[in-house]
C-alpha positions as CSV (number, residue, x, y, z in Angstrom):
1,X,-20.0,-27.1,49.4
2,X,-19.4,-30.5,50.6
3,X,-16.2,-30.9,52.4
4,X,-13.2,-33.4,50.7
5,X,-12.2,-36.5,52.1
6,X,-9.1,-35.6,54.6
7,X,-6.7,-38.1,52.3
8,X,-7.7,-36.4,49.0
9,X,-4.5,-34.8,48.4
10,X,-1.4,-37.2,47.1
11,X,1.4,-37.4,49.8
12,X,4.8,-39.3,48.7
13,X,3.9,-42.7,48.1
14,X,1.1,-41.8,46.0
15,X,3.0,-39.7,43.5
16,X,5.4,-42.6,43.1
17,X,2.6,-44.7,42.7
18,X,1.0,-42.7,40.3
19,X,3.8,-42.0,38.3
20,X,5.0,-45.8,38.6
21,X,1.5,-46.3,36.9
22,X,1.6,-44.1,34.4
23,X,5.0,-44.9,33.4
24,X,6.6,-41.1,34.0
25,X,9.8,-40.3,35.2
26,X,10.2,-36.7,36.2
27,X,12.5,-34.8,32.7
28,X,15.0,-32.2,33.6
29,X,13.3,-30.8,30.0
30,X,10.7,-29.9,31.5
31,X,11.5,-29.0,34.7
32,X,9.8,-31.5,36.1
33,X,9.7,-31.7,40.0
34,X,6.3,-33.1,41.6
35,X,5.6,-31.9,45.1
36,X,5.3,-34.5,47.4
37,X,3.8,-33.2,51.0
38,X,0.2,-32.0,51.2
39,X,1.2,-29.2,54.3
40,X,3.2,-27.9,51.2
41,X,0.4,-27.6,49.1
42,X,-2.2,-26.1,51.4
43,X,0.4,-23.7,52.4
44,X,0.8,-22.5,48.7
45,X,-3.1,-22.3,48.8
46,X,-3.2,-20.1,51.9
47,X,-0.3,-18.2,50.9
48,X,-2.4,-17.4,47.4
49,X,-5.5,-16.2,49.6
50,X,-7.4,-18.5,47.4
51,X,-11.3,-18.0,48.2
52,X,-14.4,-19.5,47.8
53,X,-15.4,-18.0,44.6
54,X,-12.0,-17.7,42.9
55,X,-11.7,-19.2,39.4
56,X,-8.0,-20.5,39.2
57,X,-6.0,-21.4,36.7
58,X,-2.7,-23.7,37.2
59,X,-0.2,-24.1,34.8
60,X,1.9,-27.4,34.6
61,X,-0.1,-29.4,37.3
62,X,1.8,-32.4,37.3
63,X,0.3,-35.4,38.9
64,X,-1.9,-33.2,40.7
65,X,-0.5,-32.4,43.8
66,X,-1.3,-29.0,43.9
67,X,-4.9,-28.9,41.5
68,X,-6.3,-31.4,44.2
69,X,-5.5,-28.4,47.1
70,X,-7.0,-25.6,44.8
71,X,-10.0,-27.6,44.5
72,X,-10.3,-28.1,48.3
73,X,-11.0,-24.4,48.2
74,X,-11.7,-22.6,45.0
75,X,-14.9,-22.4,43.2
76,X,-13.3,-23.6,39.9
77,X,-9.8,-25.0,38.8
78,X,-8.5,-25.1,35.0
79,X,-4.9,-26.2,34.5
80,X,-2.9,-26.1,31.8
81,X,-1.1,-29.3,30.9
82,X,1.5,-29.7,28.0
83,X,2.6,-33.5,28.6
84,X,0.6,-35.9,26.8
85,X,0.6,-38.8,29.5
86,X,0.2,-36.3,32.6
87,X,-2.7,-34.4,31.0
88,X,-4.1,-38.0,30.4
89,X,-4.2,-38.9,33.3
90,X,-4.9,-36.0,35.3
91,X,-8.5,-36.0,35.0
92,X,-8.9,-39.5,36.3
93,X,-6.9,-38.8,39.4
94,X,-9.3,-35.5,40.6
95,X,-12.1,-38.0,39.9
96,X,-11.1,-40.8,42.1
97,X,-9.8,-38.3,45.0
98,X,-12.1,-35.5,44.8
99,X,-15.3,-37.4,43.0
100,X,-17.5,-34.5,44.6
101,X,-15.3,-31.4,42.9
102,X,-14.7,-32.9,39.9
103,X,-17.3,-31.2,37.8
104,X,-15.9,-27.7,38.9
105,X,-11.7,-28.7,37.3
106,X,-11.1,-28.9,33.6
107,X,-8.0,-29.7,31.8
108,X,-6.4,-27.7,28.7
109,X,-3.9,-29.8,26.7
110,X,-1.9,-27.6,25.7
111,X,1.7,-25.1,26.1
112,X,0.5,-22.7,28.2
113,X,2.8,-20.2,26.4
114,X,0.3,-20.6,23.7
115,X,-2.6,-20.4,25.6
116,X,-5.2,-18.0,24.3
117,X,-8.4,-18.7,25.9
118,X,-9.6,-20.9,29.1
119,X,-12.8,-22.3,29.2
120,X,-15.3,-21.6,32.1
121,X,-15.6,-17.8,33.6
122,X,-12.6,-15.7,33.6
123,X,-9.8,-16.6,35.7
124,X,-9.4,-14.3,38.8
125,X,-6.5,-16.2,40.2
126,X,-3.2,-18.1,38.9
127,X,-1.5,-20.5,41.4
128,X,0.9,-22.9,40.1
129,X,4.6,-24.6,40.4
130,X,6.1,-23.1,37.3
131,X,8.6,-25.3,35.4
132,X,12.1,-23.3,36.3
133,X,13.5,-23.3,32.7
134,X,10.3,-21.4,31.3
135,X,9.1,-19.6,34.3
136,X,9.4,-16.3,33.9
137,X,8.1,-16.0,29.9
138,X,5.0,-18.5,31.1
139,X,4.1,-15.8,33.6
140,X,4.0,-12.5,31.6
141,X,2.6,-14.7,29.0
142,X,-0.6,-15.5,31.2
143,X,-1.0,-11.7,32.8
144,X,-0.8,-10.2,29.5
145,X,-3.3,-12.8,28.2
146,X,-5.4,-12.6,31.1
147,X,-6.1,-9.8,32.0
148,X,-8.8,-10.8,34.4
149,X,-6.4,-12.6,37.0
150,X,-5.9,-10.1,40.1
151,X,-4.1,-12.5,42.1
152,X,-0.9,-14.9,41.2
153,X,1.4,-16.8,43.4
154,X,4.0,-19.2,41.8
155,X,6.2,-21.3,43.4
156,X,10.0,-20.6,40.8
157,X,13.3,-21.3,41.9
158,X,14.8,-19.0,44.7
159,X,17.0,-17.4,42.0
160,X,14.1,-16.4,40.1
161,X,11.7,-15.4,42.9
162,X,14.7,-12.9,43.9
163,X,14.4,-11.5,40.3
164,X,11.2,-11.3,39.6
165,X,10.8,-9.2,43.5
166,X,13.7,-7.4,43.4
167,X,13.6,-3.3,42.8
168,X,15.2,-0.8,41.4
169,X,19.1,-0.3,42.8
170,X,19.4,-4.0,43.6
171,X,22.3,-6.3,42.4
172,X,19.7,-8.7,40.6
173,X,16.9,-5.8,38.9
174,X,16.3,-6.9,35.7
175,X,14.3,-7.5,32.7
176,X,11.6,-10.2,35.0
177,X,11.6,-7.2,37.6
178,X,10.4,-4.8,35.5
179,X,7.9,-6.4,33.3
180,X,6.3,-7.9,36.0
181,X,6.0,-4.7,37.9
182,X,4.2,-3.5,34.5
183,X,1.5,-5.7,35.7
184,X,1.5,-5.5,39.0
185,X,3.0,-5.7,42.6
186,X,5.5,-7.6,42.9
187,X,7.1,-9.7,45.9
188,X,8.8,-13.0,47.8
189,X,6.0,-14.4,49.8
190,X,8.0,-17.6,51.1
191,X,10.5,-20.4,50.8
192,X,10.1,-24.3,49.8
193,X,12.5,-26.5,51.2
194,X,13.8,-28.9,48.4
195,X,12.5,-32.2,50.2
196,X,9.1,-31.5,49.3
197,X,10.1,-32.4,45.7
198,X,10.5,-35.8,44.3
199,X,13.1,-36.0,42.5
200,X,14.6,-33.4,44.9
201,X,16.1,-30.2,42.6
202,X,19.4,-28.9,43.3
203,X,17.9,-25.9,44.0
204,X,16.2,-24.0,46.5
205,X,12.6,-22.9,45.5
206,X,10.9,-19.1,46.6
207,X,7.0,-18.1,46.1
208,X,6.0,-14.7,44.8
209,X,2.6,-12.9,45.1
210,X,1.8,-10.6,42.4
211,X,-1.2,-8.1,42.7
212,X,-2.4,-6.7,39.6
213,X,-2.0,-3.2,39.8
214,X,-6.0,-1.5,40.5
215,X,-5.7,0.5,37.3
216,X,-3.0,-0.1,34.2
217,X,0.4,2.3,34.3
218,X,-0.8,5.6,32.8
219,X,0.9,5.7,29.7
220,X,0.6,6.9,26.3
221,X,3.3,4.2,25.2
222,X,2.2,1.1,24.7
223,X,3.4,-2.4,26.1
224,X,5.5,-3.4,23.8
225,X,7.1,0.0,23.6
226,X,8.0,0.1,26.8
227,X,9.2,-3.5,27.3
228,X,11.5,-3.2,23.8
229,X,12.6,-0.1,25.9
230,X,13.7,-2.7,29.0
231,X,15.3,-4.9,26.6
232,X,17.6,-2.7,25.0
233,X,18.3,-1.2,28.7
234,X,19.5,-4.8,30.5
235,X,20.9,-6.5,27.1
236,X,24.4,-3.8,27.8
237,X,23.6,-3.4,31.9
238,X,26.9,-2.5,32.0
239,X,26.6,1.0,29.8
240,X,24.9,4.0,30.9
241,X,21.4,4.5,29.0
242,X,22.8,6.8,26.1
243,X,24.8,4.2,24.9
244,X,22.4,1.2,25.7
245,X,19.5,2.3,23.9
246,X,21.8,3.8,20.7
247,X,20.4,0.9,18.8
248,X,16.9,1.3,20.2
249,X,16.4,5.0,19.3
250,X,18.7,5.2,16.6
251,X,21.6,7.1,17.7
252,X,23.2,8.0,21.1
253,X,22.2,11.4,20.3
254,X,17.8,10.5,19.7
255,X,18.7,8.1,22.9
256,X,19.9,11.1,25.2
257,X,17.0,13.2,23.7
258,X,14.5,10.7,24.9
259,X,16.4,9.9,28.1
260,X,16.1,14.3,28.7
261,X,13.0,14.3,27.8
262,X,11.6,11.5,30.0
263,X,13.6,13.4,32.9
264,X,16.2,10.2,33.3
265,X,19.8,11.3,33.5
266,X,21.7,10.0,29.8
267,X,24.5,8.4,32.7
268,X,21.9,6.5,34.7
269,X,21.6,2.5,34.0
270,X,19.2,0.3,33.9
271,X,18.9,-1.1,37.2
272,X,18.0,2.4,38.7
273,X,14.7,2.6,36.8
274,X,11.5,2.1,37.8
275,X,9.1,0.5,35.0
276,X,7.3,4.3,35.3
277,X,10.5,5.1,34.1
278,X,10.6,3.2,31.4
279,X,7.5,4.4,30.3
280,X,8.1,8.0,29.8
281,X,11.4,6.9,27.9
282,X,9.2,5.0,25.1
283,X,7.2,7.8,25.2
284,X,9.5,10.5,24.6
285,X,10.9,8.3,21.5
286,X,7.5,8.3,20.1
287,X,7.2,12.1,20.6
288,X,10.9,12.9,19.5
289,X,10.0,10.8,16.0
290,X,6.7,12.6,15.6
291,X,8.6,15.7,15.6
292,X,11.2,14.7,12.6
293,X,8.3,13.8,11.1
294,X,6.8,16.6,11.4
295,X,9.3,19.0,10.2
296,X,12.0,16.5,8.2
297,X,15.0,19.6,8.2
298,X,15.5,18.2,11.3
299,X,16.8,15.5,10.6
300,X,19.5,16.9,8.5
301,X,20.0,20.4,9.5
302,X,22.8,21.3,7.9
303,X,20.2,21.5,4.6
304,X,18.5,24.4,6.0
305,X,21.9,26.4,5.2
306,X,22.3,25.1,1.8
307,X,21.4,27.1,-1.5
308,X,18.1,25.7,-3.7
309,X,19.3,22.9,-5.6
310,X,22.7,22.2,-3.9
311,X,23.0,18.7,-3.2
């Protein structure tokens, strides 16, 4: 592989060029913040362990900042671009700064949280500088669609890295906690100053590695079992689990049954559970309605005492 030029990567008066060029002023719509310093960039690189023959995929590459550093090192890059000028453009910019890799990127036009397929080999890598207003759906999206990407490490606001790492017991457990541990392990692998942004965000920004977990969670519910099982948990944080997942199972009373049978306490919350946890409490609804199916008295059992033809 022939090495690129030392002043491939854009530093901060070629992103203002660029985007002076191309006419594009950064939208808070889209979350919008282009990283400026190339130390920043190969430390995201690093930080992602990208290798040699890693196939990445980036979501919402920007100017390029951040593609141009992945190609320095990966064997392929595919980003995902859903603004018409920037995707435009982007191919032309990795050809006049990286003529030599420019046969190994390709550019998809399109919302990545619509993104079914990639072309090229599988991806076994997502790196990218998610949008903050869509960051967490964008990255379940791509994991569950995916499943052939072992490593990811995004760059979210600090807020949102804290989230998405925390575990169970802590003040900010949630919802992006626990489906992301569905998929793998989870946690903060950095900070990002805000002066490496132009514009600067009022924020502070955080990167989190996630490693696919070596073999899926062992369940017999299925995904979307378990995460409607989340939901219904963290949408009332506040109640205990008998009277948060009511609606979910039906009752308080099918919600406790569940909650027994899955060996979590009817009092516990939300924020105490692990997403193993949450497994075995979709499972034990799925088991709990096979048996009223089964036998329907139970159901009503009150009609096992009447007399034939009582109503």
């Amino acid at each position: 592989m022939s090495s690129p030029s030392p002043d491939a990567l854009l530093g901060p008066a070629d992103v203002r060029e660029l985007a002076a060029a191309l006419g594009v002023r950064p939208t808070k719509q889209r979350g919008q913040n282009f990283v400026i310093d190339a130390n920043t960039v190969r430390r995201i690189v690093r930080t992602a362990e990208v290798r040699p023959d890693d196939v990445v995929v980036e979501v919402g590459p920007g100017l390029g900042s951040l593609t141009l550093a992945l190609l320095e090192v990966a064997d392929r890059v595919t980003a995902v671009e859903i603004d018409d000028v920037l995707a435009g453009a982007l191919p032309a910019t990795i050809a006049a700064r990286m003529p030599e890799r420019a046969d190994r990127f390709a550019l998809v036009h399109t919302d990545a949280m619509h993104v079914a397929e990639l072309p090229g080999p599988p991806p076994t890598a997502l790196v990218a500088n998610l949008p903050y207003n869509v960051a967490v759906p964008v990255l379940l999206h791509m994991l569950e669609t995916f499943p052939s990407i072992e490593r990811t490490l995004v760059m979210v606001q600090s807020e949102v890295a804290d989230r998405l790492a925390a575990t169970p017991g802590s003040k900010v457990y949630g919802v992006p906690s626990v489906k992301a541990n569905w998929y793998a392990d989870v946690k903060r692998a950095g900070a990002i100053g805000r002066n490496v942004f132009w514009p600067a965000p009022n924020v502070d920004s955080g990167l989190v590695a996630l490693t696919r977990r070596a073999e899926p969670l062992k369940t017999t519910a299925s995904r979307r079992e378990v995460f409607a099982v989340i939901d219904a948990a963290f949408a009332q944080r506040r109640k205990t689990l008998r009277a948060a997942l009511a609606g979910w199972a039906g009752s308080s009373a099918a919600a406790e049954a569940a909650l027994v049978g899955a060996g979590v306490s009817p009092q516990a919350r939300g924020e105490a559970l692990t997403v193993e946890e949450f497994a075995r409490i979709a499972e034990h609804k799925a088991d709990h309605n096979a048996e009223h199916k089964a036998d329907p008295k139970k159901e009503d059992p009150k009609k096992e005492d009447r007399e034939p033809g009582q109503q």
